[in-house]
C-alpha positions in Angstrom: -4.7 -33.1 -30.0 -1.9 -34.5 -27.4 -1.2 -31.5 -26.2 -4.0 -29.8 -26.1 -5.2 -32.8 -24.1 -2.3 -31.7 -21.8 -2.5 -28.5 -21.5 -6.8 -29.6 -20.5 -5.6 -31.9 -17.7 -2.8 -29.4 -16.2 -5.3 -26.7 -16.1 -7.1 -27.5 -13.0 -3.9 -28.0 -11.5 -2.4 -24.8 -12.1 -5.9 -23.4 -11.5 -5.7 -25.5 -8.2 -2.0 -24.1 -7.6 -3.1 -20.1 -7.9 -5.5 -20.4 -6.1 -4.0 -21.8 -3.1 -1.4 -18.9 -3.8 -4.3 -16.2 -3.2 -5.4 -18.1 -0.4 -1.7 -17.6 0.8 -1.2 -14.2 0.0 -4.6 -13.3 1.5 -3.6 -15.1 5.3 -0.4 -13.5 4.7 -1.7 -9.7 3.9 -4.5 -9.8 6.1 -2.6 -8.4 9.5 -1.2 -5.6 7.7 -5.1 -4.7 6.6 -5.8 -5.0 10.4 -3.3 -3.1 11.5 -4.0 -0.2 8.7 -7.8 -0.8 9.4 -6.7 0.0 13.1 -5.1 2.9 12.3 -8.3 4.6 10.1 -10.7 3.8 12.8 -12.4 6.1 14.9 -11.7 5.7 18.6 -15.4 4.7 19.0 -15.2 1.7 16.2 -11.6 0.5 18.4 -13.2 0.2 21.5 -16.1 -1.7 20.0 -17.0 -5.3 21.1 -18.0 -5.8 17.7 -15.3 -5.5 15.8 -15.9 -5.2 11.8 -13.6 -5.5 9.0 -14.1 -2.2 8.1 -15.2 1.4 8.4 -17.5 3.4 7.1 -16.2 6.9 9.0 -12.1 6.6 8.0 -10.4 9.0 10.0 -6.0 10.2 10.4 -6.7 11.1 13.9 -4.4 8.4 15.0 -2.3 9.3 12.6 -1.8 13.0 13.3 -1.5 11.6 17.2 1.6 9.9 16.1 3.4 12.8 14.1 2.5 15.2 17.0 4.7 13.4 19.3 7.7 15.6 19.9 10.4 12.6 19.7 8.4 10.4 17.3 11.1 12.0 14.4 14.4 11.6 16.4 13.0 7.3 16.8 12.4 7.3 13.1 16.2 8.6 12.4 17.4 6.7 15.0 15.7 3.4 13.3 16.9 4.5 10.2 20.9 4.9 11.4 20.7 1.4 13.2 19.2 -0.4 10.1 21.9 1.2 7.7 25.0 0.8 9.6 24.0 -2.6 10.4 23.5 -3.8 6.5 26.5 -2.1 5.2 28.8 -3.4 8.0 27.2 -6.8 8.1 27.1 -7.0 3.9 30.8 -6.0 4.0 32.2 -8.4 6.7 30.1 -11.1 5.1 31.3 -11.0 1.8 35.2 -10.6 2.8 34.2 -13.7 5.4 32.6 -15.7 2.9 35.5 -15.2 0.4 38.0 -16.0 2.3 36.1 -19.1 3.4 35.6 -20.3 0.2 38.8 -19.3 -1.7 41.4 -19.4 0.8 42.4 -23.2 2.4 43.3 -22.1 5.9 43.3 -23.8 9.6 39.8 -25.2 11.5 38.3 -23.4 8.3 35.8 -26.6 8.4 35.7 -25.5 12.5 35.0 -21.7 11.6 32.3 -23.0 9.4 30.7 -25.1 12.0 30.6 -22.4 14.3 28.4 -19.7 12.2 26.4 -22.2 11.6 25.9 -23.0 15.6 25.9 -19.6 16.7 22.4 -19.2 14.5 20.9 -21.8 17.0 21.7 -20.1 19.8 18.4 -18.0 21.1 18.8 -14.4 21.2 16.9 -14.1 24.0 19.6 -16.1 26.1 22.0 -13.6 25.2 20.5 -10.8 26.1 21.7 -10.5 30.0 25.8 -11.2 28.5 25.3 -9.0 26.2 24.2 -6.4 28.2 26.7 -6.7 30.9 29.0 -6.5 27.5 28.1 -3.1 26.5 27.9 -2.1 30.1 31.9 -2.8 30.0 32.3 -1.1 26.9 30.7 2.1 27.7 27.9 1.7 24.9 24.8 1.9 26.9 22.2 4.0 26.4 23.8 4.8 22.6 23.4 3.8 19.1 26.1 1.4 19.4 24.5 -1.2 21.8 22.0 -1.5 18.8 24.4 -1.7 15.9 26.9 -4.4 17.4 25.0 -7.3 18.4 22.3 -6.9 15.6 25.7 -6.9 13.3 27.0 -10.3 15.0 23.8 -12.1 14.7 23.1 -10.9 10.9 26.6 -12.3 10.1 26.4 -15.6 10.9 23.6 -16.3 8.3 25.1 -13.9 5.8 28.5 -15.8 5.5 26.5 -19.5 5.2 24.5 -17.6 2.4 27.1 -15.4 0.6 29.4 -18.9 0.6 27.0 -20.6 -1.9 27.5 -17.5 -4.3 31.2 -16.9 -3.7 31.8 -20.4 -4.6 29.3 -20.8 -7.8 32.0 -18.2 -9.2 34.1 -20.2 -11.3 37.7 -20.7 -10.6 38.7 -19.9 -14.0 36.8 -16.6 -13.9 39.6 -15.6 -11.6 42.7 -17.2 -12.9 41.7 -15.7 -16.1 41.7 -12.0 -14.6 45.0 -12.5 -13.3 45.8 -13.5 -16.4 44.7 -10.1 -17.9 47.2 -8.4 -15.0 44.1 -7.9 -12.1 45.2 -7.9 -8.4 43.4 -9.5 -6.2 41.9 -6.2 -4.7 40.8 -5.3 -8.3 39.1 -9.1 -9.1 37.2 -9.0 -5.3 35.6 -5.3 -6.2 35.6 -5.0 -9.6 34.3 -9.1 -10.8 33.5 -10.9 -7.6 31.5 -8.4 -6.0 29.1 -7.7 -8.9 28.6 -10.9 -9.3 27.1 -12.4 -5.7 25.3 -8.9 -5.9 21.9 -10.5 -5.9 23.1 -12.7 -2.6 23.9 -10.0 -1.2 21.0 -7.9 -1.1 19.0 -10.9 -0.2 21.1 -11.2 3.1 20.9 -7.2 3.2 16.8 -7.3 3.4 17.0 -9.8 6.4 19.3 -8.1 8.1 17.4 -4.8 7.5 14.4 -6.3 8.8 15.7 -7.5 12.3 17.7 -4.1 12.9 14.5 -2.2 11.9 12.0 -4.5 14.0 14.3 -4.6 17.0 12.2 -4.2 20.2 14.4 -7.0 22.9 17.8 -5.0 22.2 16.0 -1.8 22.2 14.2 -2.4 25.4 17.4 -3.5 27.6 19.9 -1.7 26.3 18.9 1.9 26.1 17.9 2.6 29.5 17.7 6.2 31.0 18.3 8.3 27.2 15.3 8.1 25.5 16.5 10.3 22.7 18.6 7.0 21.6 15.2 5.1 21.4 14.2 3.4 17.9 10.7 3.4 16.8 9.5 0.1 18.3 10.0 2.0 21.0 7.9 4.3 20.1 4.8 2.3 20.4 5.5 2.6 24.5 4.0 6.1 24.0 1.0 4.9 22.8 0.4 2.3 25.1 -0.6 2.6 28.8 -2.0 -0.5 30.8 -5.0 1.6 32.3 -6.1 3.5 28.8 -3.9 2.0 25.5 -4.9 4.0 22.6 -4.8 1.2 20.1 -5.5 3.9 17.3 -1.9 5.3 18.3 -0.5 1.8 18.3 -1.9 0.9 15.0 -1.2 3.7 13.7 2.5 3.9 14.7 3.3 0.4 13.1 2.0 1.3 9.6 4.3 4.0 9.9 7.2 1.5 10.8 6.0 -0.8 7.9 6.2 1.4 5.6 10.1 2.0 5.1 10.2 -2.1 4.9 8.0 -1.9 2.1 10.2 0.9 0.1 13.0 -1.1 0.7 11.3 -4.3 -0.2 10.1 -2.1 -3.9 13.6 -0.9 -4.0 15.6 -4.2 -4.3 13.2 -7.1 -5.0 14.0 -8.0 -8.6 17.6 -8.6 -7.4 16.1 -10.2 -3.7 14.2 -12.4 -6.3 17.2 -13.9 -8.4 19.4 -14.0 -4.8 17.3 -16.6 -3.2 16.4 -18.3 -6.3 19.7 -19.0 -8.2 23.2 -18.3 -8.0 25.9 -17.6 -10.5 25.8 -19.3 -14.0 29.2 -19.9 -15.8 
């Protein structure tokens, strides 16, 4: 009778609790319905002052608008070689950083330390104008690489503080029992370490993903006169003109960005799920 008792009073808690979850969801979901409602609307239903939450004529004009354009593919490859090289080099600097951090007693570690963590409150914004005047020097404007290399430094920062937790909930004696069994060092960081902080690592992979993908600021200032080195947020330019915007275009062109996020979101989300929820057990 006890428990039943219980499990009466905690049900209009946890009826309480999903609900507020929907409510949640539903805030959280409802752009992305806008934008895709955007996107199926006929020019006329746009341009209403009435807006309605939905349509009763669906149409892929906008959508066949945004395929048509000549250079709307070469953004959509570009996008997709920024956002790659930028996870793979950021995930692989971030794990040997976070290592050595955490397993190796070295110099102004603690100082090292303090200063990924400061460099994440630094605004990007107040970087831009160095930054540009640093690719400028380098030769990388109006290339691939003005995108990849800052976009790498700001996703490492974050990915070491992160990466350190899992590192370092890897037992010691996981390791000096490997060298026991005659493993290099080489073979333990690849072959145990690495499988292990897997799950942190895709978890830092997925936000670094998402700001390479989304980049507009960086994309904007550093690729000046070659358009063919444009990303898709660029893209969205084409649509929009201040005298006539074709919101249809715009709407239509940023379902089309969102949906690579969500394949990669379907693609790694039970091991997203366990890297910002727990760690290694030993």
């Amino acid at each position: 009778m006890s428990a039943v008792r219980g499990r009466a009073v905690r049900r209009p808690w946890r009826l309480a609790a999903e609900a507020t979850a929907l409510l949640v969801a539903a805030v959280v979901a409802f752009p992305l319905y806008w934008m895709l409602l955007g996107a199926l609307k006929p020019a006329g239903e746009i341009e209403s002052t009435e807006p309605r939450p939905w349509t009763a004529s669906p149409s892929l004009d906008s959508f066949r608008r945004v395929f048509e354009q000549q250079e709307f593919g070469r953004y959509f490859v570009n996008s997709l070689v920024v956002a790659v090289s930028v996870v793979i080099a950021s995930a692989l600097i971030a794990f040997l950083a976070a290592t050595a951090v955490t397993r190796f007693r070295f110099r102004f570690r603690t100082t090292l330390l303090i200063m990924f963590l400061v460099a994440q409150m630094v605004p990007v914004e107040a970087l831009t104008i160095p930054l540009f005047f640093l690719m400028r020097d380098l030769g990388q404007l109006n290339t691939l690489g003005s995108l990849i290399l800052p976009h790498i430094a700001f996703s490492l920062p974050f990915a070491i503080w992160m990466l350190r937790g899992f590192v370092k909930a890897v037992p010691e004696s996981l390791e000096e029992a490997a060298y026991l069994d005659g493993a290099s060092r080489a073979r333990f960081l690849w072959r145990i370490l690495l499988p292990l902080v897997l799950p942190g690592l895709v978890a830092t992979s997925v936000f670094s993903f998402i700001s390479a993908w989304n980049d507009f600021l960086f994309a904007k200032s550093f690729i000046i006169s070659d358009t063919s080195q444009s990303t898709l947020p660029m893209a969205l330019l084409v649509f929009y003109k201040p005298d006539e915007p074709d919101w249809g275009g715009v709407m239509a062109a940023s379902t089309v960005m969102t949906v690579p996020v969500l394949v990669f979101f379907v693609l790694v989300q039970r091991r997203l799920v366990s890297g910002l929820g727990g760690a290694v057990k030993d």
